[in-house]
C-alpha positions as CSV (number, residue, x, y, z in Angstrom):
1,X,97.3,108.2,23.5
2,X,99.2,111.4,24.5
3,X,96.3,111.8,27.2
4,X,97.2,108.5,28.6
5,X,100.4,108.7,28.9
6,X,100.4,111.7,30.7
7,X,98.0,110.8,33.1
8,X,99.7,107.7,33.6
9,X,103.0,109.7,34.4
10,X,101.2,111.9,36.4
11,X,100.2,109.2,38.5
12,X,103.4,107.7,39.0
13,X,104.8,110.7,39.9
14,X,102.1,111.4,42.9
15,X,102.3,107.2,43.9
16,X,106.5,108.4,44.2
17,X,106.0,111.4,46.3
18,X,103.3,109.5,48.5
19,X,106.0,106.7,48.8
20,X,109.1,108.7,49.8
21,X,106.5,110.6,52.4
22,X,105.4,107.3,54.2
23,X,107.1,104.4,52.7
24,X,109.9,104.0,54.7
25,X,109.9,102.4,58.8
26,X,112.6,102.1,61.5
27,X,111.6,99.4,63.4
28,X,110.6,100.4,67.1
29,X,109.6,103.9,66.1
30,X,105.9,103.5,65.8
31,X,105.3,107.1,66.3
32,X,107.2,107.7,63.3
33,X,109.4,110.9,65.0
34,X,112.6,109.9,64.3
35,X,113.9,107.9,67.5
36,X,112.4,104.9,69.2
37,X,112.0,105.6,72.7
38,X,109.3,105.1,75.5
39,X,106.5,107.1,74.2
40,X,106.4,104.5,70.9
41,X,105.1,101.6,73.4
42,X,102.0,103.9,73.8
43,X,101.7,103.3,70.1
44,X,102.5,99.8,69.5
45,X,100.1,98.9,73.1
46,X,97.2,100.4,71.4
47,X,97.3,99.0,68.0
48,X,98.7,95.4,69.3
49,X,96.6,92.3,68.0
50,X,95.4,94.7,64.8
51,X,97.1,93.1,61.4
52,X,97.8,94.0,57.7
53,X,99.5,93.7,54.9
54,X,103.5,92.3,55.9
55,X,106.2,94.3,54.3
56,X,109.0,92.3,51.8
57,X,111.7,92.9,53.9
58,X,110.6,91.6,57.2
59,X,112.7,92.4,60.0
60,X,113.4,94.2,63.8
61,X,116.5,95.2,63.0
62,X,117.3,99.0,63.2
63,X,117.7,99.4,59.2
64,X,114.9,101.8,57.3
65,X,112.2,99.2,55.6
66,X,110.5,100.4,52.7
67,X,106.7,100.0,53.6
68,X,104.7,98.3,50.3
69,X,101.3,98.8,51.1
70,X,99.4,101.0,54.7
71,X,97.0,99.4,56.7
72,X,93.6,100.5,57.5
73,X,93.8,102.1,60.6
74,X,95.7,105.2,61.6
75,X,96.3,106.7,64.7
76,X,94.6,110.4,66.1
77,X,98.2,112.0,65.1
78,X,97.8,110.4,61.6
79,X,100.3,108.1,62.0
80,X,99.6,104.6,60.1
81,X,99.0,101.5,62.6
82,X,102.1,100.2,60.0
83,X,104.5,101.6,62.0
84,X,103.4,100.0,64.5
85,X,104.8,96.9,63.0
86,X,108.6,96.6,63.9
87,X,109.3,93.6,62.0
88,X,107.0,93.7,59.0
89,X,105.2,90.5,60.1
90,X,101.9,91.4,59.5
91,X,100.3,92.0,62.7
92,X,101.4,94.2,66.2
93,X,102.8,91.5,68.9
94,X,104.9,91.2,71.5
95,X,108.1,91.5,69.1
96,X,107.4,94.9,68.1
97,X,107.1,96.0,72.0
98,X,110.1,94.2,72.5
99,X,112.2,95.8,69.3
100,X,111.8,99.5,71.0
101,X,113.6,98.1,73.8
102,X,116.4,96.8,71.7
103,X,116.4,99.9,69.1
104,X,116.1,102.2,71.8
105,X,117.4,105.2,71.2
106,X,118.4,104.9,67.6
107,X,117.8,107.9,65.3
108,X,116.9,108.4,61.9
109,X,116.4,111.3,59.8
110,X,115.1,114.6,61.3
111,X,113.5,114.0,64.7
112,X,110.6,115.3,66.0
113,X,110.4,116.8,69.6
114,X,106.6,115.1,70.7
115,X,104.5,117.7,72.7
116,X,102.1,117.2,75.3
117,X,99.3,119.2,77.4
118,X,100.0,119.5,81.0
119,X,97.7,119.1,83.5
120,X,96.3,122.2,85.4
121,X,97.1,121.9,89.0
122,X,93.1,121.1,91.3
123,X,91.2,120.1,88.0
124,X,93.5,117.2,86.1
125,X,95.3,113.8,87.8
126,X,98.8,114.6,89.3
127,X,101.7,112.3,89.5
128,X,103.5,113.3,93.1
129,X,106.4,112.1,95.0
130,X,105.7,110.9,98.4
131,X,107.5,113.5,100.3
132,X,106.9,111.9,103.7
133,X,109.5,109.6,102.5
134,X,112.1,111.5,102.4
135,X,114.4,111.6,105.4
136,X,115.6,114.7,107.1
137,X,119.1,113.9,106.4
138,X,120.6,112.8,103.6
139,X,124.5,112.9,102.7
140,X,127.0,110.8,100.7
141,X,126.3,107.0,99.8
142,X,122.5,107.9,101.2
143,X,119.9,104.8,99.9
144,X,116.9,106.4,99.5
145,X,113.2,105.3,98.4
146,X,110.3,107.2,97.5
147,X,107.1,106.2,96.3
148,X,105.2,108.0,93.2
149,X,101.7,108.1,92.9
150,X,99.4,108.6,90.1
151,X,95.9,109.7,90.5
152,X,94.1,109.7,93.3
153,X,90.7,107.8,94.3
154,X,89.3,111.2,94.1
155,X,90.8,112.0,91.4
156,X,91.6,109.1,89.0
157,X,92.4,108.1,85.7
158,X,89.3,106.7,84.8
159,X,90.0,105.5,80.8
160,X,93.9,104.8,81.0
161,X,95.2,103.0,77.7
162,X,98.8,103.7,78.3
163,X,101.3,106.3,80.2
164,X,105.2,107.1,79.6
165,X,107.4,109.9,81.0
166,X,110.7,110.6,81.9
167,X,112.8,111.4,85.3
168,X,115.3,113.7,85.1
169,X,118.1,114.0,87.9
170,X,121.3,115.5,89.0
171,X,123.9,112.6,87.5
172,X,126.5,114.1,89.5
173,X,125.5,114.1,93.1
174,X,123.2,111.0,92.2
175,X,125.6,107.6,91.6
176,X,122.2,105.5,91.0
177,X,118.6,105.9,90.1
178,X,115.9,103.3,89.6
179,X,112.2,103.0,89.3
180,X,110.2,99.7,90.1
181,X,106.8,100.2,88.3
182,X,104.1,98.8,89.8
183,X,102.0,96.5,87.5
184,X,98.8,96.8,89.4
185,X,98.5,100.3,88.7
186,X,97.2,99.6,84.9
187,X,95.0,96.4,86.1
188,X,95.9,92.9,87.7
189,X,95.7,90.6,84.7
190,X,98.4,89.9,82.3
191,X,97.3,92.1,79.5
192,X,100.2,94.9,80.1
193,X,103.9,95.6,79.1
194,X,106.6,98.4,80.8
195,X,109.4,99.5,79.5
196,X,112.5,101.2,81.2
197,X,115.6,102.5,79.8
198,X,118.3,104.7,80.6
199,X,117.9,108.3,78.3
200,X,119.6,108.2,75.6
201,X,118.7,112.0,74.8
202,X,119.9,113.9,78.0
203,X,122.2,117.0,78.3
204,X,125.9,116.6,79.8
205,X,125.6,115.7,83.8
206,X,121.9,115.2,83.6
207,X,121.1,111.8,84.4
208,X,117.5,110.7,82.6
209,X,115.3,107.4,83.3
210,X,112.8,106.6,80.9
211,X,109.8,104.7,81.0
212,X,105.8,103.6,80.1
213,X,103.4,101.1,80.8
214,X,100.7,100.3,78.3
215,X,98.0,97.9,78.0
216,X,97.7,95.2,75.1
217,X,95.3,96.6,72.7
218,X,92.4,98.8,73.3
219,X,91.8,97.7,77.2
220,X,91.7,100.9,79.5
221,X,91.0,100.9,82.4
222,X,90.7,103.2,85.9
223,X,94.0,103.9,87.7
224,X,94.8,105.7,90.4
225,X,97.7,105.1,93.1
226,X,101.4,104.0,93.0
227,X,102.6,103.7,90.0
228,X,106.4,103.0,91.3
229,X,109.2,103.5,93.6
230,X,111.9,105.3,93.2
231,X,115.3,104.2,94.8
232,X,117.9,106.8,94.8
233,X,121.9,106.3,96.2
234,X,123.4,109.3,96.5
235,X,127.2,109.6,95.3
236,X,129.7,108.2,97.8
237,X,132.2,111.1,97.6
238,X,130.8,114.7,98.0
239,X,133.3,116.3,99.6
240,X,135.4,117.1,95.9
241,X,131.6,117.9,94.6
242,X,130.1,120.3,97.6
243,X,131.8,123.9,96.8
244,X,133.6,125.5,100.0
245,X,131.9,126.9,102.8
246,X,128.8,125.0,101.7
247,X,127.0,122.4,104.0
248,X,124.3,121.1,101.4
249,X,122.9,121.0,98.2
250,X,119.5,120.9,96.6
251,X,119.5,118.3,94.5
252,X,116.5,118.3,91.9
253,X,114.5,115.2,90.3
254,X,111.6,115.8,88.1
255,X,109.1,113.7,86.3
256,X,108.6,115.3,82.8
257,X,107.4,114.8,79.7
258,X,104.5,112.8,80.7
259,X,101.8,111.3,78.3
260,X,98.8,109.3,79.1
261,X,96.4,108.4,76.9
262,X,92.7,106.8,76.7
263,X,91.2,104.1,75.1
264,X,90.3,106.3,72.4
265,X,94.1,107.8,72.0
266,X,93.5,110.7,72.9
267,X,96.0,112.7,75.6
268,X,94.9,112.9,79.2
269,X,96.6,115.8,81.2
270,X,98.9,115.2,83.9
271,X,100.0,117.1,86.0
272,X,104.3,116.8,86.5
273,X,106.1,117.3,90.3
274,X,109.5,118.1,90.8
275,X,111.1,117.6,94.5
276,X,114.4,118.4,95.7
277,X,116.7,116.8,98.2
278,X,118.7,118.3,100.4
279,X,122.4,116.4,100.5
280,X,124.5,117.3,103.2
281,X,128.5,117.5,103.4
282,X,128.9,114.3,106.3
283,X,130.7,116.7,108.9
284,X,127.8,119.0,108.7
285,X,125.8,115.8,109.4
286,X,127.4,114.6,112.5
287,X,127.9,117.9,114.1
288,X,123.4,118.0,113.5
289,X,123.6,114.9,115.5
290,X,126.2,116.0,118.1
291,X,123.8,119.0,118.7
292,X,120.3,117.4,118.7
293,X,120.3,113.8,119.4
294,X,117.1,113.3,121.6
295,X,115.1,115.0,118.4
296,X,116.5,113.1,115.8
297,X,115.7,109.7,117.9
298,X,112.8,108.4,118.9
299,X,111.5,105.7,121.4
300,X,107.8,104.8,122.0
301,X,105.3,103.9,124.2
302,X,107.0,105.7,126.9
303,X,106.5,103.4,129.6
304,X,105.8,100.2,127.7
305,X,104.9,96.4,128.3
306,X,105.5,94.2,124.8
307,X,107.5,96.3,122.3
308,X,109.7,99.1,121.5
309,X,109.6,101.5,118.4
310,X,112.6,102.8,117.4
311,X,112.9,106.0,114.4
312,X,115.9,107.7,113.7
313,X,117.5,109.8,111.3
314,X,120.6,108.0,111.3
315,X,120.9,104.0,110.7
316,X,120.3,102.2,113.2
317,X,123.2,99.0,113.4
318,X,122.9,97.7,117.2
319,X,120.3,98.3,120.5
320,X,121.2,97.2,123.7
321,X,119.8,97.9,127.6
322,X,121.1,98.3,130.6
323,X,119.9,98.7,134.9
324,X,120.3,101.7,136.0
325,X,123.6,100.5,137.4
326,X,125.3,99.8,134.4
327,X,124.3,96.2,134.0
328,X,124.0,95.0,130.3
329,X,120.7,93.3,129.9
330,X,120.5,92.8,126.0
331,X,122.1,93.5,123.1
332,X,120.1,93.2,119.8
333,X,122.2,93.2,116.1
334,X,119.8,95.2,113.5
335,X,120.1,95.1,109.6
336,X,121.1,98.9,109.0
337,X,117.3,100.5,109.2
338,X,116.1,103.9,110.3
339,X,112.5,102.0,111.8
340,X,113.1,99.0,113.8
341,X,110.5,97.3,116.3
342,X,111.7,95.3,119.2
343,X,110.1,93.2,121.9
344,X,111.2,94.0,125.5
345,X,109.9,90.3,126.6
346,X,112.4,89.4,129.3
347,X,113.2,92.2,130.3
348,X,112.7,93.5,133.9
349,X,110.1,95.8,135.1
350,X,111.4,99.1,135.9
351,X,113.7,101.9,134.8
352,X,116.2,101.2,132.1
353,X,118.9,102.4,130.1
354,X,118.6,101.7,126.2
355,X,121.6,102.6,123.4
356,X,121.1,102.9,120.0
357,X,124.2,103.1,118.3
358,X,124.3,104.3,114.6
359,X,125.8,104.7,111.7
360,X,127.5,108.1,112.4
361,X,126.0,108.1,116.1
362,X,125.5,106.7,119.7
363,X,122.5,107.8,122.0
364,X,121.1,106.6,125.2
365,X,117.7,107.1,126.6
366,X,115.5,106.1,129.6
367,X,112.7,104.2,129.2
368,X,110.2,102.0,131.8
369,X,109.0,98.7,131.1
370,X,105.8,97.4,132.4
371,X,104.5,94.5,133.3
372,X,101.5,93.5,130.8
């Protein structure tokens, strides 16, 4: 009898320490790290559409939930598919993808830093900002886009269950920064979910966007491409923010902390890209302009018969031509563009004078139209 009865406390004892180890769950955090942010939709993609056992206490909101009984299946990082259950219904849906997005952020106990390999630079997929985006100048209130690309066609992601990763930025001399994912990158049916939110985890004046894509379920598929644009406006006051004596500023955005994973859960390297944007004090701008206009506009063909290409460094707002003797011919309003294409129907064969009047400039060349 005195046999039993230890044995019996023994095992209540060992069912207690299992249970304060794994029995409790904030809903969202399916990783089970101590915050719900974007790399718990990798998590809650993979193991949506499995089910278990539903916990008593039912619910997404961001309260600990004690967690009755584990399910079956567990994760590479031994994580139980149970935390993958935000509200405790029984089964991973689209509630529990949508509860990280409402607990985002949200802390509880110690957290865990997650770690991931990086990709070697030549042998694993890189995720690169389209430089050839950028423009050559860039100063206060600047809108800029930039594409980001993922994998390459000879280079691709060939068993892509789910990505997430961060991009960090200079919050001061950046007022706005905001990615568009593109769905197509992870397949062109319906079976996918994105997530973005604003870091909640980010030092003082550094400005974080978070985000991941996932599939629904084990589906991976091959990748490669754009995986987004990024639209950047630069701050619309530098001249309190550029130190004196100092014309620009290198301004740094990064893509970090990225995680990809296969259909099996297992990490795929990536390799991360940083670029840096030079912002420019406006009267260091306009005397670059003063200086160089003829380099920083161009007009082509050069004679031409249909249309006109115009690409400048400055925005374009207004194109008009004139005869050689001062005669206006046309005047064309533009939305504010640094690429514009015109037709020259109408106008007269011969010599002419065209303006293009910016933003922060005004510059004349001579062009010949043709007939066709």
């Amino acid at each position: 009898m005195k046999y039993i009865y230890r044995l019996l406390l023994s095992l209540s004892v060992l069912c207690c320490t299992q249970y304060s180890l794994w029995g409790q769950i904030f809903p969202g955090d399916a990783d089970n790290n101590g915050r719900v942010e974007n790399y718990d939709v990798l998590y809650t993609g993979y193991a949506y559409g499995e089910i278990g056992p539903s916990r008593l206490g039912e619910s997404p909101e961001d309260d600990l939930e004690f967690i009755s009984l584990l399910w079956e299946s567990i994760f590479p990082s031994g994580v139980n598919f149970a935390f993958a259950d935000a509200d405790g219904n029984g089964a991973v849906d689209f509630v529990d993808l949508i509860t990280i997005s409402t607990n985002y952020g949200a802390e509880h106990g110690m957290v865990v830093t997650n770690q991931f390999l990086e990709g070697v630079p030549g042998i694993d997929p890189a995720i690169d900002f389209d430089r050839s985006a950028v423009p050559p100048l860039i100063t206060e209130n600047s809108t800029i886009e930039i594409p980001l690309y993922l994998g390459s066609a000879e280079q691709p992601l060939l068993d892509v269950n789910g990505i997430a990763f961060s991009i960090e930025y200079d919050a001061e001399l950046i007022a706005d920064l905001r990615l568009e994912l593109e769905p197509a990158w992870m397949g062109r049916d319906s079976q996918l979910f994105m997530l973005q939110s604003a870091g909640e985890f980010s030092p003082v004046n550094q400005g974080r966007l978070d985000a991941a894509m996932t599939r629904l379920g084990k589906q991976p598929v091959m990748a490669f491409g754009k995986i987004g644009t990024l639209s950047i406006i630069i701050e619309d006051d530098l001249i309190e923010l550029l130190p004196d004596n100092v014309d620009q500023l290198p301004v740094a955005i990064s893509v970090v902390g990225v995680a990809a994973i296969d259909g099996e859960f297992n990490t795929i390297p990536i390799v991360q890209d940083s670029i840096h944007l030079n912002v420019m004090h406006p009267a260091a701008i306009s005397d670059i302009i003063e200086k160089d206009k003829n380099r920083l506009l161009k007009v082509f063909p050069n004679p031409a018969q249909s249309q006109l290409h115009f690409v400048s460094v400055d925005l374009m707002q207004e194109i008009q031509f004139y005869s050689l003797s001062g005669q206006l011919l046309k005047t064309q309003q533009l939305s504010p563009s640094r690429k514009h294409i015109l037709p020259i129907h109408g106008l007269p064969s011969g010599p002419l004078i065209v303006k293009i009047i910016g933003e922060q400039s005004i510059v004349s060349k001579k062009i010949w139209v043709q007939s066709p």
